[in-house]
C-alpha positions in Angstrom: -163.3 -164.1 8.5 -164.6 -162.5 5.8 -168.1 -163.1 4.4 -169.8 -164.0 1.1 -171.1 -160.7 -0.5 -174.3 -161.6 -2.2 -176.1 -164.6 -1.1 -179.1 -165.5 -3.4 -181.4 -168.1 -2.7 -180.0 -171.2 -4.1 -182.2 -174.2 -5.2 -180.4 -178.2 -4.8 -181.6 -181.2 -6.5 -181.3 -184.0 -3.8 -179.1 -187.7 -5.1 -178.6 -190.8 -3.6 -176.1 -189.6 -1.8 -178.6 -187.2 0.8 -181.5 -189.7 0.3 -183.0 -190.3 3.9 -181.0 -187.1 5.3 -183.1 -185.2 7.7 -183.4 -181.6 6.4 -181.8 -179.8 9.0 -178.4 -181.6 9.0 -178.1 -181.7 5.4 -178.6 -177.6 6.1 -175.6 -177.6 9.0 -173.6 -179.0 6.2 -174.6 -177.3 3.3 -174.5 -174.1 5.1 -170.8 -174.2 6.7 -170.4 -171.4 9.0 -174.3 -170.1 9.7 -175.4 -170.7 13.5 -177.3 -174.0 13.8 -179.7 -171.6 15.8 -180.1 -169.2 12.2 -180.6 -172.4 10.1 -183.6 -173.9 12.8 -185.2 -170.0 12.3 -185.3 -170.4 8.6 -186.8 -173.9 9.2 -189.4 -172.5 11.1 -190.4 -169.1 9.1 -190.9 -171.6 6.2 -188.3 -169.8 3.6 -186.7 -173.4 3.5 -188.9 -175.2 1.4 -189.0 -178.9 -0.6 -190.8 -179.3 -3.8 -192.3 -175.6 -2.9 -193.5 -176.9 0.0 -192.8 -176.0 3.7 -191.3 -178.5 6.1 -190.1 -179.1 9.7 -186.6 -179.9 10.5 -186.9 -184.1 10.8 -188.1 -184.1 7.6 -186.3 -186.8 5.7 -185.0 -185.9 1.9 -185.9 -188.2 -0.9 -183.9 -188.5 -4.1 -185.5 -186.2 -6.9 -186.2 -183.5 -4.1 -185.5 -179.6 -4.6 -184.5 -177.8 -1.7 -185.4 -174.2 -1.7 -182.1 -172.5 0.6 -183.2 -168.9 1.4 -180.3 -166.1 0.9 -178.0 -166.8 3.9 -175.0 -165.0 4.9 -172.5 -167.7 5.0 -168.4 -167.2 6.2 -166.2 -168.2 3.8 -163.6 -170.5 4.9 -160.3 -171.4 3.3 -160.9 -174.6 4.9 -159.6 -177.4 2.3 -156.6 -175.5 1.8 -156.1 -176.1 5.3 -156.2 -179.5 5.1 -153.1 -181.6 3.8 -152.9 -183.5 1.1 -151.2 -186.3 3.2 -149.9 -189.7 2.1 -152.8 -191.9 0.4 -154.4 -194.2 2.9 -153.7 -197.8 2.6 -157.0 -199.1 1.1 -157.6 -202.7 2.7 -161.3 -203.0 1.2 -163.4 -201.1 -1.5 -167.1 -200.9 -3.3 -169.6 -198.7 -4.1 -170.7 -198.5 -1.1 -167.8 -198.5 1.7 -164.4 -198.2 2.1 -161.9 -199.8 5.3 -158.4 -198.0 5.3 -155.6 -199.0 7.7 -155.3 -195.7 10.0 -151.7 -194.9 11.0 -151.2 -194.1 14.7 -151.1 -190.4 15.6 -153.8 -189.4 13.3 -157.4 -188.9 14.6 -160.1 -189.7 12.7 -161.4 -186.4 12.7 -160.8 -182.6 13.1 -161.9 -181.2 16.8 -160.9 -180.7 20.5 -157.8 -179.0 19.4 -157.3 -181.0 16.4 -157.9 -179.4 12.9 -157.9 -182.4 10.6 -157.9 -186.0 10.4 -158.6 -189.0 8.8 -161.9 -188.2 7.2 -160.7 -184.4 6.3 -157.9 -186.1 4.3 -159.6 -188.5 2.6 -162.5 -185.8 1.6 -159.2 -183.7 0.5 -158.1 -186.7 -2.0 -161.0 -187.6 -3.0 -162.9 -184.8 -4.3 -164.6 -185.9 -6.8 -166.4 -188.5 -3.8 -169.8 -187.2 -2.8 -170.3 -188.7 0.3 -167.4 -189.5 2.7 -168.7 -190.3 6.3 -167.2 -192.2 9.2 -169.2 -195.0 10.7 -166.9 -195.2 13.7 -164.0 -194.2 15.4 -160.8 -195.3 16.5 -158.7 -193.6 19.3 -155.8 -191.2 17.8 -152.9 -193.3 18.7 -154.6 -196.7 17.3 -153.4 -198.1 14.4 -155.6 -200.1 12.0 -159.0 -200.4 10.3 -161.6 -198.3 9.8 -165.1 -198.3 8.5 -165.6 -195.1 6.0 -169.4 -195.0 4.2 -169.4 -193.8 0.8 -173.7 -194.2 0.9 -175.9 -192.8 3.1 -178.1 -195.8 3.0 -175.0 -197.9 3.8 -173.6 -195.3 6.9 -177.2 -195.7 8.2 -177.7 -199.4 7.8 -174.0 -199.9 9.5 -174.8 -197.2 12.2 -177.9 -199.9 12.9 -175.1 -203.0 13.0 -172.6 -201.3 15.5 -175.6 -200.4 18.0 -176.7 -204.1 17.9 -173.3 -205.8 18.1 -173.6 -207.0 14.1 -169.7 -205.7 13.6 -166.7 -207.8 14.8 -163.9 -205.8 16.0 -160.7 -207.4 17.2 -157.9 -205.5 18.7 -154.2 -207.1 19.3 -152.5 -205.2 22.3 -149.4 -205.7 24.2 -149.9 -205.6 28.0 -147.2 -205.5 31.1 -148.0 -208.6 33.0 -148.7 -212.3 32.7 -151.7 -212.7 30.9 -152.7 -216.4 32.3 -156.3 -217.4 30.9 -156.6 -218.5 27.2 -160.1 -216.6 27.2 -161.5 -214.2 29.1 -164.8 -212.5 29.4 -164.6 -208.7 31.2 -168.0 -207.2 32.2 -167.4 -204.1 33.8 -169.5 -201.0 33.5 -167.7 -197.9 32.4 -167.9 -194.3 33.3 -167.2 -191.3 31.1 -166.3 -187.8 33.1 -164.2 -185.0 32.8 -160.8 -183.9 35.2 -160.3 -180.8 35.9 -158.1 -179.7 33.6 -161.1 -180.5 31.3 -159.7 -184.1 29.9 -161.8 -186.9 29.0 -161.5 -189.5 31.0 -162.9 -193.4 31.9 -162.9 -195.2 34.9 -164.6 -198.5 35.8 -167.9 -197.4 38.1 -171.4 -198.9 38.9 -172.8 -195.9 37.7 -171.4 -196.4 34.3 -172.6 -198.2 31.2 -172.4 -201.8 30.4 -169.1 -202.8 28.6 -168.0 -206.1 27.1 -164.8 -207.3 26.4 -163.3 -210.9 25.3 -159.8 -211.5 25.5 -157.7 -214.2 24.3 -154.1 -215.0 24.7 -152.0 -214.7 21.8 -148.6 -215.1 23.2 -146.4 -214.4 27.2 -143.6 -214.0 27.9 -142.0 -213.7 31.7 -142.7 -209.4 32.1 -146.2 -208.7 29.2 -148.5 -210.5 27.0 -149.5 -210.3 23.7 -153.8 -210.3 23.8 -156.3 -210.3 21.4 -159.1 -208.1 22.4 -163.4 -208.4 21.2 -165.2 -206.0 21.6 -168.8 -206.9 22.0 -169.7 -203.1 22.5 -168.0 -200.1 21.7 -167.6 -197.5 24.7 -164.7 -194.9 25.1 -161.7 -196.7 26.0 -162.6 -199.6 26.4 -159.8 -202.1 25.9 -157.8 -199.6 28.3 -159.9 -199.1 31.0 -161.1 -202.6 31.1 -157.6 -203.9 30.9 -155.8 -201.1 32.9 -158.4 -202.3 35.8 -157.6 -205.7 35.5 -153.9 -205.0 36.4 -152.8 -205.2 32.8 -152.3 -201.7 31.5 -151.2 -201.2 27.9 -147.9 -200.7 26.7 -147.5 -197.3 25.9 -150.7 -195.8 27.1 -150.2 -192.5 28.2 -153.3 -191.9 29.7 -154.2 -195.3 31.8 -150.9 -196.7 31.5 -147.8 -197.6 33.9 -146.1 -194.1 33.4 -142.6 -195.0 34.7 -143.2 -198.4 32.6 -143.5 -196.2 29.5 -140.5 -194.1 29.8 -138.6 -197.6 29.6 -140.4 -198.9 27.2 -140.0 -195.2 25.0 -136.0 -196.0 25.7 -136.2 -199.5 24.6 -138.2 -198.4 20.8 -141.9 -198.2 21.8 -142.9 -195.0 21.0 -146.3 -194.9 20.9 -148.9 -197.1 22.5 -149.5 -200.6 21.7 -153.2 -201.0 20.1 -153.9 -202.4 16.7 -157.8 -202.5 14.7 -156.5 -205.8 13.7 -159.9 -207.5 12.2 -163.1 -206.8 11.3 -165.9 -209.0 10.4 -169.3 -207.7 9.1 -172.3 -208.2 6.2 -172.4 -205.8 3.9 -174.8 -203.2 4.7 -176.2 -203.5 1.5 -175.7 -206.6 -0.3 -175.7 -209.0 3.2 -172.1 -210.5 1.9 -169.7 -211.5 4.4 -166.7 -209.3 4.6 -163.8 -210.2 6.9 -160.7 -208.3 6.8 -157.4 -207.6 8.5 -154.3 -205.8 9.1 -151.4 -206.8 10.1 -149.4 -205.1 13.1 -147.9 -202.0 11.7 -143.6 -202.3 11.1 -143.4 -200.7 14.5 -145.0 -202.6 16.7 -144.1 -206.2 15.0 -140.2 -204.6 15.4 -141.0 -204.2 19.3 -141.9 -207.6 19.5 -139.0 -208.8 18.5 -137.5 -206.7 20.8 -139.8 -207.9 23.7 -138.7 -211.7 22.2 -134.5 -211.3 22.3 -135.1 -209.9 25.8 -137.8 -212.2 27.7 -138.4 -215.5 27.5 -141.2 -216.3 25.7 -143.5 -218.8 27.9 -146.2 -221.2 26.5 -149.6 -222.4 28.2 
């Protein structure tokens, strides 16, 4: 990878959109491709100054600030050409300060673990004029529906705040072998995060794990799966397919906590990935305190597998 020939020392006016940044991520990012441990040595000689005065790395950047960036030797990388353009998100909410999209399933939401692009890359690709894009959550790769993109750092941090303390409703609709039987039902399980040995993350329901919430409500049963509406009242890995999985309910379509042989049927019959839809969200806005409920409908292929689910069971009510 070749490198920049002449760095210089560079001086940045701080906006709104790095106000409250800590100084040493908003040097990761402005410095793409220098060593996190070269950027903390400049921190600490004091060649990184702010209004010509030195600083540690946690402190926070006001707007007005200049930012004093010694000459670094930085890689250049043909990064955004890498990135596809891609088909325009579907928007399902927009202001100044936020965006939801409606993620397809088989996109992740970012680049990593093997992965060189998603969601946010794209939307940073198509957007390029935007000057701050970041997520303020996730959802798995194969989940379909909405997702919570900042377009302020005052509202990524203020929204951060509101998914730590439960202040974000998030309702998932999943389709799950077995007869659901109880209109509502609370799961409170602890979950465990590890790793197998071929270096996969991985969940498990354990004791030694932390505390998970889940409230699930019947939507719909027929004789062999049922159709659930999942709340999740906190937000750890996997969640909805651990906690479900455990219960004796695994997900249709869920390759990696789901009834394998199941799947292969299920694939035959039209199902071809797994069955998990963001379908609502419910939050104030970080900024203005307004209420802002949204939702997606299931995506064309999962509605079409429910009506294949309804021509072949019987659908059964209670």
């Amino acid at each position: 990878m070749p490198l920049s020939k002449a760095p210089s020392v560079s001086h940045i006016r701080i906006d709104d959109a790095h106000h409250g940044q800590r100084i040493d991520n908003f040097l990761v990012r402005s410095c793409k491709g220098v060593p996190k441990s070269h950027i903390y040595r400049v921190l600490r000689s004091g060649e990184v100054r702010v209004n010509s005065r030195r600083v540690d790395q946690t402190y926070r950047l006001q707007e007005g600030d200049e930012v004093r960036i010694p000459p670094i030797r930085v890689a250049e990388r043909p990064a955004e050409a890498l990135v596809p353009m891609g088909k325009p998100f579907e928007i399902v909410y927009e202001d100044e300060a936020l965006l939801v999209l409606d993620k397809p399933a088989g996109l992740a939401v970012h680049g990593g673990s093997g992965v060189s692009f998603g969601v946010i890359e794209q939307l940073r690709r198509q957007r390029p004029e935007a000057k701050f894009l970041e997520l303020v959550h996730r959802l798995d790769r194969e989940t379909s529906g909405l997702l919570i993109v900042a377009k302020k750092r005052s509202a990524l941090t203020v929204l951060h705040d509101m998914m730590r303390e439960g202040k974000v409703r998030k309702r998932y609709l999943t389709l799950v072998a077995g007869r659901w039987m109880n209109p509502l039902q609370h799961i409170k399980q602890p979950l465990y995060k590890f790793l197998t040995e071929g270096g996969e993350r991985r969940v498990c329901v354990s004791p030694e794990g932390k505390p998970a919430h889940s409230i699930v409500r019947l939507q719909q049963r027929w004789k062999e799966c049922s159709l659930v509406e999942v709340e999740l009242k906190t937000g750890r890995t996997h969640q909805i397919r651990v906690h479900l999985s455990h219960a004796g309910f695994p997900l249709y379509g869920d390759d990696k906590y789901g009834d394998f042989a199941l799947n292969k049927q299920l694939e035959k019959a039209g199902l071809k990935r797994m069955f998990l839809h963001a379908a609502r969200l419910g939050f104030q806005h970080p900024l203005t305190d307004r209420l802002i409920e949204l939702e997606a409908p299931l995506p064309p292929e999962l509605q079409a597998f429910v009506g294949v689910v309804d021509q072949h069971q019987e659908r059964e009510h209670g």
